[in-house]
N, CA, C and O of each residue as an XYZ file, in Angstrom:
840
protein
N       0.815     -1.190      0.000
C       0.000      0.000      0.000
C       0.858      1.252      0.000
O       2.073      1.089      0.105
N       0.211      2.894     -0.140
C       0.775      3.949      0.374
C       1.678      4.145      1.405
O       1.407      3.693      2.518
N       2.590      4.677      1.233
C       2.761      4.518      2.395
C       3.103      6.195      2.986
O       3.932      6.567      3.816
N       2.161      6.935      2.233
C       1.518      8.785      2.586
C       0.198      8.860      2.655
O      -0.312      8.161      1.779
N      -0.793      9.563      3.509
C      -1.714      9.786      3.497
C      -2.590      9.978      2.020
O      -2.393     10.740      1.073
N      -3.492      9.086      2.230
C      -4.338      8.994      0.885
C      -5.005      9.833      0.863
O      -5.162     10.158      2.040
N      -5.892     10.844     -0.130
C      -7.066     11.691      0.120
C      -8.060     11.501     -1.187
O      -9.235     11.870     -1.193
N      -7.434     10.905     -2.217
C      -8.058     10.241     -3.389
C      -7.910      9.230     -3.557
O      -7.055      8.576     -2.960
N      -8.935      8.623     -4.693
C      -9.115      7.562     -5.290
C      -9.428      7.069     -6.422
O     -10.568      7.527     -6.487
N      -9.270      6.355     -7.583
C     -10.124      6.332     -8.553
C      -9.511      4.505     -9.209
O      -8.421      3.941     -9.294
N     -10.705      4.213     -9.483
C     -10.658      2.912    -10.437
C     -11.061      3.134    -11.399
O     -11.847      4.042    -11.669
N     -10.278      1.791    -12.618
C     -11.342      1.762    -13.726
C     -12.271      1.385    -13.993
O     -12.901      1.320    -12.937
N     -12.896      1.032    -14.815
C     -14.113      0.400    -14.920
C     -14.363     -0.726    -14.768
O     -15.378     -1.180    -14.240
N     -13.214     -1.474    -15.340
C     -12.734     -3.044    -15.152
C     -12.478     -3.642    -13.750
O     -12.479     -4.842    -13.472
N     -12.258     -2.597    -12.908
C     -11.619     -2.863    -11.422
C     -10.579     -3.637    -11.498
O     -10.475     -4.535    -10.662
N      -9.465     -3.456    -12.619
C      -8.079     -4.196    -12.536
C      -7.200     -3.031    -11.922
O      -6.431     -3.314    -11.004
N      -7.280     -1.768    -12.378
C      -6.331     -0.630    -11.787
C      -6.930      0.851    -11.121
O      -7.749      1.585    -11.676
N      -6.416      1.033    -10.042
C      -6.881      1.872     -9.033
C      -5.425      2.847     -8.851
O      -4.254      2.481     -8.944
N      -5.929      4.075     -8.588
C      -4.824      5.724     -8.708
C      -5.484      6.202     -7.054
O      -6.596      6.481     -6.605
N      -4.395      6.124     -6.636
C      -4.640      7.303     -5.351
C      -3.477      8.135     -5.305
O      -2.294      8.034     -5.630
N      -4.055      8.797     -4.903
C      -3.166      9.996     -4.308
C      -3.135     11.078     -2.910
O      -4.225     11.156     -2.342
N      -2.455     11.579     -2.547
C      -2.045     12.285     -1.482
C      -1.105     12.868     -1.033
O      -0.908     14.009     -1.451
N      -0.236     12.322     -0.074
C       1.311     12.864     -0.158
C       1.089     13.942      1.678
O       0.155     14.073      2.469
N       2.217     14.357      1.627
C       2.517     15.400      2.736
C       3.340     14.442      3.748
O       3.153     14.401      4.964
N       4.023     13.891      3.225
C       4.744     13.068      4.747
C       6.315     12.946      4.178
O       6.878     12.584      3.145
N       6.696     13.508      5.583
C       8.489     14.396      4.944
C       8.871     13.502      4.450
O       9.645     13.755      3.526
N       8.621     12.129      4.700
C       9.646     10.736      4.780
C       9.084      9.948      3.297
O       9.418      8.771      3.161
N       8.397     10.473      2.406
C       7.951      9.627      1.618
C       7.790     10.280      0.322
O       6.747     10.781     -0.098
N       8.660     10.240     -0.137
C       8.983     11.329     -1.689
C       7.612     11.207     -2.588
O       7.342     12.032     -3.461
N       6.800     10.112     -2.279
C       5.973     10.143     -3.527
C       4.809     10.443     -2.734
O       4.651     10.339     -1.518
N       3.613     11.034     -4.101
C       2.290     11.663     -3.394
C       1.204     10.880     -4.506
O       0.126     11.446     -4.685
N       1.409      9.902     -5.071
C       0.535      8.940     -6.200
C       0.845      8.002     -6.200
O       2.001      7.825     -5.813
N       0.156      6.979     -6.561
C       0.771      5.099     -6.561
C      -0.309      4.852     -7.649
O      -1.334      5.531     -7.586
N      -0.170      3.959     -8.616
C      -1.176      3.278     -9.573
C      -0.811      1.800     -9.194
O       0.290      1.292     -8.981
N      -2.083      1.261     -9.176
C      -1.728     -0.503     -8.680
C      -2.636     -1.304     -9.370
O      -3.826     -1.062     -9.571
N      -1.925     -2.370     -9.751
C      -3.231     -3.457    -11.082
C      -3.472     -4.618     -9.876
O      -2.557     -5.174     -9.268
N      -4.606     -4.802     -9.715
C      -5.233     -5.551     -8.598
C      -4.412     -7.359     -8.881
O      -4.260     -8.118     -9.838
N      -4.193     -7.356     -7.917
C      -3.487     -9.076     -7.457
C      -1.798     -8.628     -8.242
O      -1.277     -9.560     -8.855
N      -1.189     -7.584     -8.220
C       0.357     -7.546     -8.265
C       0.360     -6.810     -7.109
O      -0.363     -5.856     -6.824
N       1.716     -7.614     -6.103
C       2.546     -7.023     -4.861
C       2.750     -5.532     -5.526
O       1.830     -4.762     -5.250
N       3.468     -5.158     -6.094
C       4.351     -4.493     -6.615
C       3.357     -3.296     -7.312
O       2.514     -3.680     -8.122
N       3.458     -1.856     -6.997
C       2.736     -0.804     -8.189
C       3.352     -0.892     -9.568
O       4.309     -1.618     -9.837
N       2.632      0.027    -10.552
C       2.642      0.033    -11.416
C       3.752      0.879    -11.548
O       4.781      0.678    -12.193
N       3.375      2.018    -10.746
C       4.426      3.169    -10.772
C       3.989      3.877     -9.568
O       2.853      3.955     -9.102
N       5.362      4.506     -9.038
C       4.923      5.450     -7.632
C       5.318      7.019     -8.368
O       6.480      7.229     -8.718
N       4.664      7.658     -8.483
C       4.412      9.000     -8.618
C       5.536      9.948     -8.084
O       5.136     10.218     -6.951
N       6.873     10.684     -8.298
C       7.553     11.304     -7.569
C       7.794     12.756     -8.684
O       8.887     13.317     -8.600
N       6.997     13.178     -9.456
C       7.253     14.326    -10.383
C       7.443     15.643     -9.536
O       8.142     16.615     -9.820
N       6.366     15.367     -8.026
C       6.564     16.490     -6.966
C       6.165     16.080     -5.638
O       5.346     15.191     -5.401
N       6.847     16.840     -4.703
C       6.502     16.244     -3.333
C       5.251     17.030     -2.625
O       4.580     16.683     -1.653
N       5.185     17.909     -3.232
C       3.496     18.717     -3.030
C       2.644     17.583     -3.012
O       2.707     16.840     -3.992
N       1.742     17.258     -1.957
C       0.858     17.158     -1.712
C      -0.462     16.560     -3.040
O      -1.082     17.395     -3.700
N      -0.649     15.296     -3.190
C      -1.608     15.829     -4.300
C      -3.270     15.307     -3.951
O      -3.647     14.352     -3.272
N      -3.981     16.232     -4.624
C      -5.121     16.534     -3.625
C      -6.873     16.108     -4.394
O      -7.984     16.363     -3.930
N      -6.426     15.253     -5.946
C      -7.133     14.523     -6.381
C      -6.794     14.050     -7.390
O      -5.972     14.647     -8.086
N      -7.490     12.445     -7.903
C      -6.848     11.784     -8.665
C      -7.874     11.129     -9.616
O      -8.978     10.825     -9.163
N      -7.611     10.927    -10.740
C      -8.886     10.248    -11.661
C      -8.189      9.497    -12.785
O      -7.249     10.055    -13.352
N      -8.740      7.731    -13.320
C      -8.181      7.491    -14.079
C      -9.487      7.345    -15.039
O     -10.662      7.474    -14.696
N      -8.889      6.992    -16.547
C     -10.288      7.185    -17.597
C     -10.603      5.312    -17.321
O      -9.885      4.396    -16.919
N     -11.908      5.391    -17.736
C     -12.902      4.384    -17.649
C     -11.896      2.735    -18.441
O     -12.217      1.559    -18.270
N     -11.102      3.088    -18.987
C      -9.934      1.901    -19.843
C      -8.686      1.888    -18.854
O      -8.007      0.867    -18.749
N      -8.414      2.975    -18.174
C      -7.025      2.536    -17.461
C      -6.030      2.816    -18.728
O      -5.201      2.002    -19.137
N      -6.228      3.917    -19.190
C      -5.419      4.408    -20.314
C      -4.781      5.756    -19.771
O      -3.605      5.804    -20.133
N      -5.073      6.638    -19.181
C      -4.981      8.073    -18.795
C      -5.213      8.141    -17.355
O      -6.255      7.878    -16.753
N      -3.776      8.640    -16.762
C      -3.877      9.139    -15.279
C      -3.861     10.373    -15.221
O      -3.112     11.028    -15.946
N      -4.763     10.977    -14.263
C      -5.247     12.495    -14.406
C      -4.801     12.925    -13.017
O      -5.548     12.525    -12.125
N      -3.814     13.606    -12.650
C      -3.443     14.101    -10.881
C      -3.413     15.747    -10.740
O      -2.598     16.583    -11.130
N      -4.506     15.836    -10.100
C      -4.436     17.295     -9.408
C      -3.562     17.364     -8.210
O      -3.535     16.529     -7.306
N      -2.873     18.413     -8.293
C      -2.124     19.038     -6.997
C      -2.316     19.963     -6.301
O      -2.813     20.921     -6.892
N      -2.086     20.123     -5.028
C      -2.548     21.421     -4.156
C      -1.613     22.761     -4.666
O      -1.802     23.875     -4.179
N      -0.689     22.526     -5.603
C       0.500     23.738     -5.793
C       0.996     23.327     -6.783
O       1.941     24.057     -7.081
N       0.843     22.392     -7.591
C       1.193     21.944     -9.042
C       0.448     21.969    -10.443
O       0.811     21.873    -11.615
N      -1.286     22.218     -9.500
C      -2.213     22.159    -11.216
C      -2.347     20.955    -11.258
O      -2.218     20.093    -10.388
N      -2.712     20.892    -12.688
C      -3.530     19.576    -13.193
C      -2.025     18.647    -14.239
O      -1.389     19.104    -15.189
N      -1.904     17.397    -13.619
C      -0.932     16.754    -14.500
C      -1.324     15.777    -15.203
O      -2.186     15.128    -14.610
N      -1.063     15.376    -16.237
C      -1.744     14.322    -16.832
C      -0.260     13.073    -17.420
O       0.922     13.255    -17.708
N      -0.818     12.320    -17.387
C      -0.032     10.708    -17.220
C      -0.671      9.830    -18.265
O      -1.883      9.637    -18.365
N       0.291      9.305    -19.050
C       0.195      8.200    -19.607
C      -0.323      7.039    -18.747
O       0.731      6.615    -18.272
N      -1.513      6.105    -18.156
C      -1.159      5.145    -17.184
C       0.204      4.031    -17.441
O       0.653      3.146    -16.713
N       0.501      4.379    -18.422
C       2.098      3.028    -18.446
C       2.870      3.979    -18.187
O       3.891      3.475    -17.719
N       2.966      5.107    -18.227
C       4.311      5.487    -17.499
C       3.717      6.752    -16.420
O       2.657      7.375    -16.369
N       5.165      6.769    -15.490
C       4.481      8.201    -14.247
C       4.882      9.198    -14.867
O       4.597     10.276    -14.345
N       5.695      9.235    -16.214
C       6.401     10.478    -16.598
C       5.255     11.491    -16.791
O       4.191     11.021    -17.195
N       5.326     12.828    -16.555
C       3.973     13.640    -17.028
C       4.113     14.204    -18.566
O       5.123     14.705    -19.059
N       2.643     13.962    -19.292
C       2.940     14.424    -20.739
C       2.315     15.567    -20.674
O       2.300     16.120    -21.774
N       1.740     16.214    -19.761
C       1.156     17.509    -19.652
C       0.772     18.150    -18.151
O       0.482     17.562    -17.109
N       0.870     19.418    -18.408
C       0.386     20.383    -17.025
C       0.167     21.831    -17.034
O       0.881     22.551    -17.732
N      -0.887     22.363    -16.217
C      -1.174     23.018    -15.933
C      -0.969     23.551    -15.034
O      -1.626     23.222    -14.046
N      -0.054     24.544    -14.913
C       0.216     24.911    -13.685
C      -0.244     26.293    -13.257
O      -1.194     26.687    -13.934
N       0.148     27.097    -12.365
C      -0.267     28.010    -12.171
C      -1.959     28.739    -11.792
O      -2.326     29.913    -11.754
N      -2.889     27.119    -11.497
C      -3.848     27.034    -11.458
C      -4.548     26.802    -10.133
O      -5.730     26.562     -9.887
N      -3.541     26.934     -9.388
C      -4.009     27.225     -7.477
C      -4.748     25.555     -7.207
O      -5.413     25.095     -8.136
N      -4.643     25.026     -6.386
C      -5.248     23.828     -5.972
C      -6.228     23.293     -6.577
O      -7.300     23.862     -6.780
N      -5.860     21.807     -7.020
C      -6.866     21.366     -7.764
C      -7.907     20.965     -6.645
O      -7.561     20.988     -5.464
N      -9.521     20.498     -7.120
C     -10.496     20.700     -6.078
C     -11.149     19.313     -6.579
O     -11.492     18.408     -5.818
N     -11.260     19.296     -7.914
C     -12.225     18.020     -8.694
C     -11.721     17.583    -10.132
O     -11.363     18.483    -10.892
N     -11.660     16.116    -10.609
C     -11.440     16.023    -12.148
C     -12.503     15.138    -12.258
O     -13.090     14.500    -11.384
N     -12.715     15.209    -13.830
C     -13.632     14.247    -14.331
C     -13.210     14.194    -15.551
O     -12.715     15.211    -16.036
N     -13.319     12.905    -16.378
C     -13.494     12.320    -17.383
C     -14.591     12.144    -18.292
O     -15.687     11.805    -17.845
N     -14.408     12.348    -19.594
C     -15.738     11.566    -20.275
C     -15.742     10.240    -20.151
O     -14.844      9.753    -19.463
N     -16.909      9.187    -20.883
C     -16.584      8.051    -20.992
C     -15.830      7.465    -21.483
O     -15.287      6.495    -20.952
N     -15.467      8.078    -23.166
C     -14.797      8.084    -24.087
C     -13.021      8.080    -23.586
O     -12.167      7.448    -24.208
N     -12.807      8.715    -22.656
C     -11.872      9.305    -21.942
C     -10.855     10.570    -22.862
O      -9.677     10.891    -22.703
N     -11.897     11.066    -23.836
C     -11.429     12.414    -24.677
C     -11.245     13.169    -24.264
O     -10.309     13.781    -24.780
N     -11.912     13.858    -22.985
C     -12.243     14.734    -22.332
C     -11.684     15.177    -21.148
O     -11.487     14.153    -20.494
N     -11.264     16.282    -20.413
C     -11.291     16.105    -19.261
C     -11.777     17.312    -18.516
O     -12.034     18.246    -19.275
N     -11.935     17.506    -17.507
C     -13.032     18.509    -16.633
C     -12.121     18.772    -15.661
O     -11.818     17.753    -15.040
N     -11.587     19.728    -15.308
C     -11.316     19.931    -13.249
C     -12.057     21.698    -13.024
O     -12.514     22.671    -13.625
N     -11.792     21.248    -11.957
C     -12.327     22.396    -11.463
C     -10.860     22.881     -9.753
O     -10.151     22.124     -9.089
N     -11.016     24.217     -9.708
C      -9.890     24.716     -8.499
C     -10.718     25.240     -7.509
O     -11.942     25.342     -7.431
N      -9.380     25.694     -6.430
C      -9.565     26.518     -5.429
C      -9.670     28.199     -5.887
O     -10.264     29.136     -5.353
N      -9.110     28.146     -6.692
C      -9.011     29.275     -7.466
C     -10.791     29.739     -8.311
O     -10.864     30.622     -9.165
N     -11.443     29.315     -8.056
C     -12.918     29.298     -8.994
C     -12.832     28.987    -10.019
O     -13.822     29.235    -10.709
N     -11.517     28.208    -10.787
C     -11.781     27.725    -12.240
C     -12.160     26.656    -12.696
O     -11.893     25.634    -12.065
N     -12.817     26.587    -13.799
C     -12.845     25.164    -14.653
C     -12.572     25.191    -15.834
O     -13.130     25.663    -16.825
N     -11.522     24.561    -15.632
C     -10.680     23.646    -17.486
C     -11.575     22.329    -17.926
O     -11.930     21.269    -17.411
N     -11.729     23.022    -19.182
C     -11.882     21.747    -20.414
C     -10.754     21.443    -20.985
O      -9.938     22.360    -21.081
N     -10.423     20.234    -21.466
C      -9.452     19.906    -22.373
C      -9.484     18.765    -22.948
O     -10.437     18.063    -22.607
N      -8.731     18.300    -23.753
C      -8.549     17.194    -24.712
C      -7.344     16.161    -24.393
O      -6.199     16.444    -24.744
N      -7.652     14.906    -23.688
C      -6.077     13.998    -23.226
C      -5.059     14.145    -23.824
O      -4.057     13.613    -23.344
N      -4.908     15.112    -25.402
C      -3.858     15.468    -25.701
C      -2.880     16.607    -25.436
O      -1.752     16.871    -25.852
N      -3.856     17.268    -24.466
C      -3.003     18.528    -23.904
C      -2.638     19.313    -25.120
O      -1.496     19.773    -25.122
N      -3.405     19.553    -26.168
C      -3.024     20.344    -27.145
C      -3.440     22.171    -27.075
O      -2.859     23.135    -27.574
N      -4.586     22.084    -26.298
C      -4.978     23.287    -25.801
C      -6.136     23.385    -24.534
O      -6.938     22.467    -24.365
N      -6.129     24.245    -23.924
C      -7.221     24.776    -22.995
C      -8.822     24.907    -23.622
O      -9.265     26.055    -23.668
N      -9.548     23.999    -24.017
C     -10.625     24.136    -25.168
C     -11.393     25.550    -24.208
O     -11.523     26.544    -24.922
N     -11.922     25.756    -22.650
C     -12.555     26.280    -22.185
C     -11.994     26.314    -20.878
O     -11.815     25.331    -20.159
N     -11.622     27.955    -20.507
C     -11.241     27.839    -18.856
C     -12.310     28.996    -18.388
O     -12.227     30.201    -18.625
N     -13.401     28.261    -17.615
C     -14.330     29.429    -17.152
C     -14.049     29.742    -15.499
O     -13.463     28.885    -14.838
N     -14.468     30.931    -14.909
C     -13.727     31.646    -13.736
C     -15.620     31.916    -13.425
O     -16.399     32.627    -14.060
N     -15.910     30.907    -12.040
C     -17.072     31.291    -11.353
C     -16.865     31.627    -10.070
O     -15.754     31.726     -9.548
N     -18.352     31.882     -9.318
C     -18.286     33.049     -8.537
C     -17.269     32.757     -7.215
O     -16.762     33.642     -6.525
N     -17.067     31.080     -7.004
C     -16.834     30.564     -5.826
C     -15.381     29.323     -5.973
O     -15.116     28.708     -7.006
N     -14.711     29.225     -4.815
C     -14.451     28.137     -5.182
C     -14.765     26.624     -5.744
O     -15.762     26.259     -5.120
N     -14.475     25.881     -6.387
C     -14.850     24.281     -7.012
C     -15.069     23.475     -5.944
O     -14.002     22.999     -5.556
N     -16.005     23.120     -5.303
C     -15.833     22.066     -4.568
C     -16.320     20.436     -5.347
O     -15.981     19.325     -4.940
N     -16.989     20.672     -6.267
C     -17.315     19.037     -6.819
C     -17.547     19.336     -8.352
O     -17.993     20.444     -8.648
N     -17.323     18.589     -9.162
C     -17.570     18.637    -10.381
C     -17.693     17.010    -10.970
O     -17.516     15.939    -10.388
N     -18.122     17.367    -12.560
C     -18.121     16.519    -13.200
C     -19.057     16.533    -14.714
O     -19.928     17.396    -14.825
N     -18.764     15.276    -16.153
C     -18.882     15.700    -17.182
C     -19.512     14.259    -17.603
O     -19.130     13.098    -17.460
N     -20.897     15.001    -18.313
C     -21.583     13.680    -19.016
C     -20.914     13.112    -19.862
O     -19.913     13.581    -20.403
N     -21.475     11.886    -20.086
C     -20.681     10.735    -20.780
C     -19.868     11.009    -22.494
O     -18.838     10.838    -23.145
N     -21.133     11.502    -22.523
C     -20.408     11.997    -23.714
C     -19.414     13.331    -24.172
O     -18.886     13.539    -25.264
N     -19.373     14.070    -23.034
C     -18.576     15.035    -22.595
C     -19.052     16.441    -22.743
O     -18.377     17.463    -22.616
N     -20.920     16.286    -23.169
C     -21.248     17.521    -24.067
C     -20.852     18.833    -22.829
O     -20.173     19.854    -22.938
N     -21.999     17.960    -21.101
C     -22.050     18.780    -20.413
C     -21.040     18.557    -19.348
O     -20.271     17.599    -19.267
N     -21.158     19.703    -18.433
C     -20.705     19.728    -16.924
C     -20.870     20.401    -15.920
O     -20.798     21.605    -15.677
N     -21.099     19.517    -15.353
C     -22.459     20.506    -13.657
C     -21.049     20.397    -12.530
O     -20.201     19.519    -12.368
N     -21.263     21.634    -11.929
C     -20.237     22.427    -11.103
C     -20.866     23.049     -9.925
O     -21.639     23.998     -9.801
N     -20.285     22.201     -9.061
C     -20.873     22.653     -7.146
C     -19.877     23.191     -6.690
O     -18.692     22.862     -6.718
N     -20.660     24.472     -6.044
C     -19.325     25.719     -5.546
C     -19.471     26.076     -4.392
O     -20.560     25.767     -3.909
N     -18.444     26.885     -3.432
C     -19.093     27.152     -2.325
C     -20.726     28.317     -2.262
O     -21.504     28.505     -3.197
N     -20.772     28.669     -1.425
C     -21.605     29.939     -1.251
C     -23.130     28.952     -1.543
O     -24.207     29.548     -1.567
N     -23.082     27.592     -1.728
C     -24.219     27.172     -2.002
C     -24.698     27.397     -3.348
O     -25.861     27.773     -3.495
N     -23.941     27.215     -4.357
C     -23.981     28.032     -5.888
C     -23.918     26.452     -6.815
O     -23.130     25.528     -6.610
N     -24.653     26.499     -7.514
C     -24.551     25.110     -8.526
C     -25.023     25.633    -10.045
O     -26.048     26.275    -10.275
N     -23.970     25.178    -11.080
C     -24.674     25.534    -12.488
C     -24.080     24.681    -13.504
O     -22.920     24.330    -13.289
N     -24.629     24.288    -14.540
C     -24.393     23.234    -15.251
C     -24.005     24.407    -16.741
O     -24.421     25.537    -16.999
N     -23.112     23.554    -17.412
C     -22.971     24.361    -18.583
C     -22.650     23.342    -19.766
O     -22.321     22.180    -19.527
N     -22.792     23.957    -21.318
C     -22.159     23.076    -22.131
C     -20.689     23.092    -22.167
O     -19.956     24.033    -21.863
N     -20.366     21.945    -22.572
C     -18.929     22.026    -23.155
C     -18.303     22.965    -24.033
O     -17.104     23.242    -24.056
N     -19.391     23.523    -24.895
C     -18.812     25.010    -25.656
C     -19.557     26.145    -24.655
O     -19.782     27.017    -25.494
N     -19.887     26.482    -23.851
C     -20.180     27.488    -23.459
C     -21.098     27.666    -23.309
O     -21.362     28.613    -22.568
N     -22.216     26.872    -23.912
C     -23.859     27.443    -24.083
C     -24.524     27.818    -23.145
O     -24.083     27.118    -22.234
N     -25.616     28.711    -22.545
C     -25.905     28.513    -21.138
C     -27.029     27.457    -21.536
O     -27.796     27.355    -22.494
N     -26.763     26.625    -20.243
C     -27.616     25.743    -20.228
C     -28.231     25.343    -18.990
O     -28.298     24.224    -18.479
N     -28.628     26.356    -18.634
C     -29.226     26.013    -17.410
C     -30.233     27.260    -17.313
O     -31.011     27.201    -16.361
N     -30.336     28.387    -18.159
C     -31.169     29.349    -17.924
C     -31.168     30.200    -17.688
O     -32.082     30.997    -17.899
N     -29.480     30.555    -16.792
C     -29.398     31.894    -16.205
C     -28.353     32.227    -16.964
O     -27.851     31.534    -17.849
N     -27.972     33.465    -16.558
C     -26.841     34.770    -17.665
C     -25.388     34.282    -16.645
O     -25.390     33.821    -15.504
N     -24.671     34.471    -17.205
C     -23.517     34.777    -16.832
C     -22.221     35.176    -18.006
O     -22.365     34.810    -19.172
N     -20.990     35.937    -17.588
C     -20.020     35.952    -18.089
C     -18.437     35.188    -17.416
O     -18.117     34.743    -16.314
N     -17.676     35.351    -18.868
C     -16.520     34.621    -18.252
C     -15.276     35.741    -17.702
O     -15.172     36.702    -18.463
N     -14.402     35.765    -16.605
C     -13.946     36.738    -16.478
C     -12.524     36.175    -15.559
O     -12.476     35.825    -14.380
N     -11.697     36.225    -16.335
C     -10.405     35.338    -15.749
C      -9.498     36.316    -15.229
O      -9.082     37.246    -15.919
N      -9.158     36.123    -13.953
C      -8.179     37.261    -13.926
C      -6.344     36.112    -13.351
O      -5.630     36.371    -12.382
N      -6.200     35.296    -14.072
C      -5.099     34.750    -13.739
C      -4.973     34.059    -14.923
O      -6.037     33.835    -15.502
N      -3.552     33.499    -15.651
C      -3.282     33.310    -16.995
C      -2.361     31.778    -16.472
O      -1.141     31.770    -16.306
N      -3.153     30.717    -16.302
C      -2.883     29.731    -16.160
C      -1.809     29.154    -17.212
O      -1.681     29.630    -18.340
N      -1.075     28.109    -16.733
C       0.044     27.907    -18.153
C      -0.161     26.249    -17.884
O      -0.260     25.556    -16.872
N      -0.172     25.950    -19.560
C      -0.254     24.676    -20.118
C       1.189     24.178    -20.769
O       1.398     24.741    -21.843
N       1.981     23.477    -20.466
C       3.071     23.219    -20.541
C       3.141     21.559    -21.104
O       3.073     20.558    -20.391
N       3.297     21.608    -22.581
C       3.769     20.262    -23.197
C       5.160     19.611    -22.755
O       6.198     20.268    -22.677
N       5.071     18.359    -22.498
C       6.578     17.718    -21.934
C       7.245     16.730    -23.454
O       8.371     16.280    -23.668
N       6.148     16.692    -24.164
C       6.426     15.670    -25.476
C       6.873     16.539    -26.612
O       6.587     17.727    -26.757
N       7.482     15.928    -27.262
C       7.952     16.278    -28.722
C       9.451     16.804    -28.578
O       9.912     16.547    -27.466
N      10.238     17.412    -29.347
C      11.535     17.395    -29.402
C      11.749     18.394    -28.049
O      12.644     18.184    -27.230
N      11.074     19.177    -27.977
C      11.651     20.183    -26.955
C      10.290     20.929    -26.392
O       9.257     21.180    -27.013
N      10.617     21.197    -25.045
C       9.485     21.649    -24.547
C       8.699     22.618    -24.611
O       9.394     23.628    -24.721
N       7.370     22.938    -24.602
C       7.095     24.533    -25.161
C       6.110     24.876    -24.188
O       5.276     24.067    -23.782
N       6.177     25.859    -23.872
C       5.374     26.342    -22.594
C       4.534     27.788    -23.243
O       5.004     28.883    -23.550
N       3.225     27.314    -23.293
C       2.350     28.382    -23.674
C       1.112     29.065    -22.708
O       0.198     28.416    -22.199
N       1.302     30.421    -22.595
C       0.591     31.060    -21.358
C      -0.667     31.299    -22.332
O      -0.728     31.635    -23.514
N      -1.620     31.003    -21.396
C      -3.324     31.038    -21.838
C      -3.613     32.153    -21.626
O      -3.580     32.464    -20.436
N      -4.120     33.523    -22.875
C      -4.051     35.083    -22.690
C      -5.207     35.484    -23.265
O      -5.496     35.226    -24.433
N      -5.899     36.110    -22.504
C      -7.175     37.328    -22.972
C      -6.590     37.628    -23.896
O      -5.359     37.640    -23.871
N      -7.292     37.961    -24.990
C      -7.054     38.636    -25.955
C      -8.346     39.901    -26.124
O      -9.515     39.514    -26.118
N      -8.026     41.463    -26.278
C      -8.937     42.380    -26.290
C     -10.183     41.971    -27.497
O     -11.321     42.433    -27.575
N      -9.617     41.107    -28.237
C     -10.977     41.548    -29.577
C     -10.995     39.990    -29.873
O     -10.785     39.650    -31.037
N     -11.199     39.136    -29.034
C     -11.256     37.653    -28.686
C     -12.303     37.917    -27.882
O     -12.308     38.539    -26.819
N     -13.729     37.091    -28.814
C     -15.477     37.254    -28.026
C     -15.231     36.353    -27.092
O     -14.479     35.399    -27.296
N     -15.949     36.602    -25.770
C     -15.836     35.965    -24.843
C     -16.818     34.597    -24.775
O     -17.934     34.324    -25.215
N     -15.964     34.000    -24.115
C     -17.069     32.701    -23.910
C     -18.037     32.537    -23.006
O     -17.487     32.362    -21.919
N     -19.466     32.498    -22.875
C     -20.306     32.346    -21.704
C     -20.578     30.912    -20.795
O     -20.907     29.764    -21.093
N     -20.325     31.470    -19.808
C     -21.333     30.166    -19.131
C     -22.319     30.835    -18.171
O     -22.294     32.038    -17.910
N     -23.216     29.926    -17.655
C     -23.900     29.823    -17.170
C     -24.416     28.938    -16.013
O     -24.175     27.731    -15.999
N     -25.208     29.618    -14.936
C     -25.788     28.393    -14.067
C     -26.401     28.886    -13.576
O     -26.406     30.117    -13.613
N     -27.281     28.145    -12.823
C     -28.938     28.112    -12.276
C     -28.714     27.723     -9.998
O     -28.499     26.795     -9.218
N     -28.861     28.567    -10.005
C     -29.140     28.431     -8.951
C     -30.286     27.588     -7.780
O     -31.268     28.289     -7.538
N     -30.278     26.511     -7.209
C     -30.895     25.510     -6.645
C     -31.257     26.049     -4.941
O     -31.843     25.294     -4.166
């Protein structure tokens, strides 16, 4: 087992491989473990950072490991290897991830009030919307159209995957922090900051209050 405080969990669908994560214990460099049910031995122990990590999700195949960090952002993992092929950093404590079924997709939400859309290829930020509260729970229908988002203040609103409001009520998007998406693959690394642009229409979301 762990041998750092766990605070996540996630299996696949198959129930052959299970991702936790956690971390914070001086004595134990790693804060993730992936394990295929009936091997002694993990798959891989997680040591990219000793921060703390503070949620974990794998896709429905056991193809894609998804690790939020309390001070690292959102990292994403090949499940055969711990190396990271993507991250987000600069995105203040991760709070929630979700997957489509498909496992095309992925959803988190922060401490920071944000939620990222993206594509397991880490090719771009499809949608980063900034609501009123922090993320406390999230998650994305199967097919990845939608995603309903529980916040503090008692605030809940569902939106499309492009923006649509879909839930009834108005809102705008309004980011005031420039999160960075950082590719680890291909010949050399390229680190691209996610930027307002003045005459770039904004994207809406929306949510309905319960």
């Amino acid at each position: 087992g762990a041998n750092f405080p766990v605070g996540s969990v996630s299996i696949s669908n198959d129930g052959q491989y299970f991702l936790a994560g956690g971390g914070g214990d001086l004595e134990d460099p790693y804060t993730a473990i992936l394990y295929k049910v009936g091997v002694n031995e993990p798959v891989w122990r997680f040591d990219y950072s000793r921060n703390p990590v503070s949620e974990v999700a794998i896709s429905s195949d056991a193809k894609s490991c998804v690790i939020g960090s309390n001070m690292d952002g959102l990292i994403f993992n090949d499940c055969s290897s711990k190396n990271p092929i993507w991250q987000i950093k600069n995105a203040g404590t991760i709070s929630a991830i979700a997957l489509s079924q498909d496992g095309r997709l992925i959803a988190s939400g922060s401490l920071t009030n944000h939620v990222f859309l993206l594509p397991i290829d880490g090719s771009k930020i499809l949608n980063d919307w900034k609501v009123a509260n922090k993320v406390e729970s999230l998650d994305i229908s199967a097919s990845g159209t939608y995603i309903a988002v529980g916040t503090g203040l008692n605030r809940f609103f569902a939106t499309s995957a492009e923006g649509v409001n879909a839930s009834g009520a108005g809102g705008t998007e309004a980011k005031d922090v420039q999160p960075q998406l950082i590719n680890f693959q291909g010949m050399a690394q390229q680190s691209n900051a996610i930027q307002n642009s003045e005459n770039k229409q904004k994207t809406k979301i929306s949510w309905k209050q319960f």
